[in-house]
N, CA, C and O of each residue as an XYZ file, in Angstrom:
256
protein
N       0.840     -1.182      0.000
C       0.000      0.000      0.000
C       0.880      1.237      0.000
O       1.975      1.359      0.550
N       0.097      2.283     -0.833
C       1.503      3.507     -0.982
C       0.894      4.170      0.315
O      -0.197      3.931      0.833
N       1.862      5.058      0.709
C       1.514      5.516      2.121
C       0.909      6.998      1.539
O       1.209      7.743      0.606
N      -0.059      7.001      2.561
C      -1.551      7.727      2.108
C      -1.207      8.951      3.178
O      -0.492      8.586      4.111
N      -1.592     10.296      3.188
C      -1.522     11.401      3.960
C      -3.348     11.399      4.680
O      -4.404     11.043      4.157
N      -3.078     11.899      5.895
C      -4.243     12.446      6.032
C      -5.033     13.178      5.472
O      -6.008     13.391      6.193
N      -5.090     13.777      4.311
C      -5.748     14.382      3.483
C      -6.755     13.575      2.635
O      -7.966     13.496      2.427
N      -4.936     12.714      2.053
C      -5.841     11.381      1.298
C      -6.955     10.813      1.677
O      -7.947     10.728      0.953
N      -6.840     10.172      3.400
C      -7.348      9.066      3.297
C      -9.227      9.820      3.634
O     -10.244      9.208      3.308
N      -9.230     11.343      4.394
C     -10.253     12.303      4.325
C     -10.696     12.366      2.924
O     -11.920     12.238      2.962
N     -10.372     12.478      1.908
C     -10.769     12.370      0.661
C     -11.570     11.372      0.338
O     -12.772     11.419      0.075
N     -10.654     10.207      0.378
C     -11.297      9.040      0.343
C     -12.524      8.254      0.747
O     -13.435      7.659      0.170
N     -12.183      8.490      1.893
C     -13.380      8.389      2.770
C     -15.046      9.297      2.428
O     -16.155      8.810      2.211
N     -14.681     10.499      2.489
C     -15.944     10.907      1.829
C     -16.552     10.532      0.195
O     -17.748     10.724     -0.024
N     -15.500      9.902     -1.095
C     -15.617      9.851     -1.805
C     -16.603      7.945     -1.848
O     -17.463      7.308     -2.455
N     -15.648      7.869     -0.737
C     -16.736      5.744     -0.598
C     -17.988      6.151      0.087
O     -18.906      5.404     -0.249
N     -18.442      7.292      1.133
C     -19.224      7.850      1.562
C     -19.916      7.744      0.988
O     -20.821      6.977      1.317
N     -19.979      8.498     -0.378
C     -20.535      9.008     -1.653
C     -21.092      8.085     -2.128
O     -22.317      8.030     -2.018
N     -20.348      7.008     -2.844
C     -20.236      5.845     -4.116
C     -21.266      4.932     -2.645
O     -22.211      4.276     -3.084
N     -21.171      4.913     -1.771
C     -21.881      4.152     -1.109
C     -23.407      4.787     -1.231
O     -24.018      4.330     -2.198
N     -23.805      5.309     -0.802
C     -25.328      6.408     -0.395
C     -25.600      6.083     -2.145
O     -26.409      5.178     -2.350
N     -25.064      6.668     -3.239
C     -25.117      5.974     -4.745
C     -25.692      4.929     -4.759
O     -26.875      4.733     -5.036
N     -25.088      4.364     -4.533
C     -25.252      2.683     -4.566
C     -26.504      2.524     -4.391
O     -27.329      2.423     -5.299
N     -26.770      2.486     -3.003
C     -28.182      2.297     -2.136
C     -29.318      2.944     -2.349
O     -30.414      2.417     -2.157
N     -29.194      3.890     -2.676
C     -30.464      4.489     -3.610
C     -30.359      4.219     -4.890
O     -31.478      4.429     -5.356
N     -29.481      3.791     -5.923
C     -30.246      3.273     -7.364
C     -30.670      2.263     -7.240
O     -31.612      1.917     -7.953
N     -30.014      1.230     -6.081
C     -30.943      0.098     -5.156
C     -32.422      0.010     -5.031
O     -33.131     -0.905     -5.448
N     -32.731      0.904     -4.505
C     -33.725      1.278     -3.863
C     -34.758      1.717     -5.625
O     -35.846      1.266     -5.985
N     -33.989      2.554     -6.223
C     -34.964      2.828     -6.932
C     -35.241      1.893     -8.077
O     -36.215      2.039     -8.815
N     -34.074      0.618     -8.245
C     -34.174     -0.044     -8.787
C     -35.497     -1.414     -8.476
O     -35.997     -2.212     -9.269
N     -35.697     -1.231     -7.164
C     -36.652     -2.050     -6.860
C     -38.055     -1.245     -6.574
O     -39.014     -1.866     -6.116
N     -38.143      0.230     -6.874
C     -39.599      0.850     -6.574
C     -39.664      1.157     -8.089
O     -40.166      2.277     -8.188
N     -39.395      0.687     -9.242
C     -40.035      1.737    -10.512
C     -40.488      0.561    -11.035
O     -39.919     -0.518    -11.196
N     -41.720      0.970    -11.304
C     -42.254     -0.136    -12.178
C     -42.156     -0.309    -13.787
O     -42.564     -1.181    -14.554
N     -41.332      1.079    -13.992
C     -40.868      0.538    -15.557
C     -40.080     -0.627    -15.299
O     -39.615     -0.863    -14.184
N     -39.885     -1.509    -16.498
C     -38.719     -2.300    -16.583
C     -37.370     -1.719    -16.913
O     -36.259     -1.853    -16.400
N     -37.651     -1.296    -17.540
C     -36.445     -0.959    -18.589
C     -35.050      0.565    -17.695
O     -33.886      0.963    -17.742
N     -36.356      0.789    -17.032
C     -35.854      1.753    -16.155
C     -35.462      1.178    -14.512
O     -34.806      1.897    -13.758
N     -35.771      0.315    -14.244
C     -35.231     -0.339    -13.394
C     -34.341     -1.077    -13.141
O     -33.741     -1.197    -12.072
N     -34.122     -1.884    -14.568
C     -32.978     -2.371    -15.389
C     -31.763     -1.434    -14.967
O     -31.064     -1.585    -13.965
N     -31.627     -0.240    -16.117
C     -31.105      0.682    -15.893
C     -30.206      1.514    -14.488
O     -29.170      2.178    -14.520
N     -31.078      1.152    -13.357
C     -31.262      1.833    -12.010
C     -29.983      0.297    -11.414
O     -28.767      0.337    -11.222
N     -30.717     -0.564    -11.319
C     -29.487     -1.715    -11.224
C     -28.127     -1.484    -11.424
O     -27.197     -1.441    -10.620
N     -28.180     -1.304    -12.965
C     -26.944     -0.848    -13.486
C     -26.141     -0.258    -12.906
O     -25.066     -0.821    -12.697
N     -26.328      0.924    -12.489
C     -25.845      2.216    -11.657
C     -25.907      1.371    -10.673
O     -25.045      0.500    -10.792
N     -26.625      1.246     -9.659
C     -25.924      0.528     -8.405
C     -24.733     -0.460     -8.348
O     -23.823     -0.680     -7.549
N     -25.165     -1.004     -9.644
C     -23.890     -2.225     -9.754
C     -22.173     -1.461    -10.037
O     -21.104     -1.893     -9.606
N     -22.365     -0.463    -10.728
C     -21.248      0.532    -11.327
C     -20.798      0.926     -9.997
O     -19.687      0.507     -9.673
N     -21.457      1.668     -9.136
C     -21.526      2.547     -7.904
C     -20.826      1.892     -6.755
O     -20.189      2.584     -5.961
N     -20.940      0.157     -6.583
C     -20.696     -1.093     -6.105
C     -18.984     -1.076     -6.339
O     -18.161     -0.821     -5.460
N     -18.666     -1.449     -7.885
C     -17.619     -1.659     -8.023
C     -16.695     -0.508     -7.942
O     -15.588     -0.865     -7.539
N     -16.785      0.737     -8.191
C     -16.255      2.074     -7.561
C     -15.986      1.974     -6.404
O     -14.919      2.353     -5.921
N     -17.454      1.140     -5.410
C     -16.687      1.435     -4.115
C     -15.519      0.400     -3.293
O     -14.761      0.472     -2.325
N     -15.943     -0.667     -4.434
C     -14.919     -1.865     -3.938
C     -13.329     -1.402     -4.317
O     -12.485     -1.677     -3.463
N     -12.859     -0.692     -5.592
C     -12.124     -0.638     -5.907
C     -11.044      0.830     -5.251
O      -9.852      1.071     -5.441
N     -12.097      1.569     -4.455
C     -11.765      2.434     -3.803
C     -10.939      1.603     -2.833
O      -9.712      1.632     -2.731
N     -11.752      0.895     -2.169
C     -11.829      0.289     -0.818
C     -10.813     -0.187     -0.420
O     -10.245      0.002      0.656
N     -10.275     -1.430     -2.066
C      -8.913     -1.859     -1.972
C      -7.575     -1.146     -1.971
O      -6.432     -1.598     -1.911
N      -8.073      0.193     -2.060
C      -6.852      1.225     -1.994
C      -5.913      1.381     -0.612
O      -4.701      1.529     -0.453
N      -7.005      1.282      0.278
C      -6.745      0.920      1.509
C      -6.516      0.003      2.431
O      -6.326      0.101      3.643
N      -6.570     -1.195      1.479
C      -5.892     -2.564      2.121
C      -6.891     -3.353      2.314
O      -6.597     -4.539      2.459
N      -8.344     -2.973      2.376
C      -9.540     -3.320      2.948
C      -9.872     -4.457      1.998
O      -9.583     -4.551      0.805
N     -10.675     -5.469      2.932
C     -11.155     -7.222      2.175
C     -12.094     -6.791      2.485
O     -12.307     -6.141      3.508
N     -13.210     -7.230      1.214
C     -15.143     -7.647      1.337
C     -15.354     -8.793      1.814
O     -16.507     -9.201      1.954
């Protein structure tokens, strides 16, 4: 792991903050819209939002 400043890892942190709260609401809206196609869609983005935050995550040494 490259050694991270306190700035960094404040950055960071609000940025998985972010990609997290993301996540969980295209979640969410992925399971309240009764279009298909748009719910489809809404998945998507959570799933994107998911791997952003995993790949953040591993920046920091962190296991799922």
């Amino acid at each position: 792991m490259t050694n991270l400043t306190a700035k960094d890892l404040d950055v960071l942190s609000q940025i998985l903050t972010g990609e997290e709260m993301a996540c969980k609401k295209a979640k969410i809206y992925a399971n309240t819209l009764t279009d298909t196609a748009l719910a489809q869609e809404m998945a998507e983005i959570a799933s994107a939002h998911a791997q952003r935050f995993s790949a953040l995550f591993s920046i920091l040494g962190g296991k799922q």
